[in-house]
N, C-alpha and C positions, 0 to 999 in steps of 0.2 A: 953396222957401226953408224951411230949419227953424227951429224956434224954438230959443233958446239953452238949454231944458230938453232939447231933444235932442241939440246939441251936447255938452251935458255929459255925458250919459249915454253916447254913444259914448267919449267922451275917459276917463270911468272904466271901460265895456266894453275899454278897451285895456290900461288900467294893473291892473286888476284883474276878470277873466271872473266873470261869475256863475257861482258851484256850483250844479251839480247833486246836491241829497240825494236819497239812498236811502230807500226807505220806512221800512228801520230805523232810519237815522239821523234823521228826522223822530218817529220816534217816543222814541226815548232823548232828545231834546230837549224833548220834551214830557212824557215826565218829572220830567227835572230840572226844566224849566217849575214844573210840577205841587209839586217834594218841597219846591222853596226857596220858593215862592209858603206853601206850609204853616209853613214852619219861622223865614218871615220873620212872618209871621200871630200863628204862635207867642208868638213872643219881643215882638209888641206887643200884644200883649192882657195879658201877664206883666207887663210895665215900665209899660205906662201904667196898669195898678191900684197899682201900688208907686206912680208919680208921683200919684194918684189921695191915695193914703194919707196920704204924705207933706204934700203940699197941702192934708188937711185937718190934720195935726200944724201946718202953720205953719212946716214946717220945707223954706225955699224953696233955702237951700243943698242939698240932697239931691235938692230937685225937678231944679234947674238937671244935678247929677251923673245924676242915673238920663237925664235927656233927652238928655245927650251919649251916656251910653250906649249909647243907643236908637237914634239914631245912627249912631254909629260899630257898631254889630254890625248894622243894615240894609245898610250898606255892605260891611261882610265878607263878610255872606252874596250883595249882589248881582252881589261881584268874585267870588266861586268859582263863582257860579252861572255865571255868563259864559265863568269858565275852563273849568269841564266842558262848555260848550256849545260848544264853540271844540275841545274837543277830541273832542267828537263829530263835528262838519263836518268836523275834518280826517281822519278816522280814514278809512283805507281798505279797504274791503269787497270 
């Protein structure tokens, strides 16, 4: 008798096959891994001394603006990231 974590895994092995990556393709992935993990690093060590500042000026309007920021550009960078890696898996060698 299987368990229902196997049933499901067959039911998404049918709807969708596991990929096989290429070693190059596993490595161009762990790049991008690698350049957005930096560039997201980046941009929070930058904003949160600005939000740092800010909160000690007292000035909580700007805190609140730089933390959406922060935010919203962690997010752009982890939709592109996703997209180059999505276009690495599909890419064909």
């Amino acid at each position: 008798m299987k368990s229902a974590y196997e049933l499901a895994m067959e039911r998404l092995s049918k709807t969708e096959p596991s990929v096989k990556l290429t070693a190059e393709q596993k490595k161009t992935i762990a790049e991008i891994d690698s350049v957005y993990s930096a560039r997201i690093a980046e941009r929070e060590i930058f904003l949160k001394g600005e939000i740092d500042k800010s909160a000690m000026k007292g000035d909580f309007e700007a805190v609140e603006q730089l933390q959406r920021q922060l935010a919203s550009e962690r997010k752009k960078l982890q939709i592109e990231k996703e997209e180059k890696k999505d276009r690495a898996r599909n890419a064909r060698h």
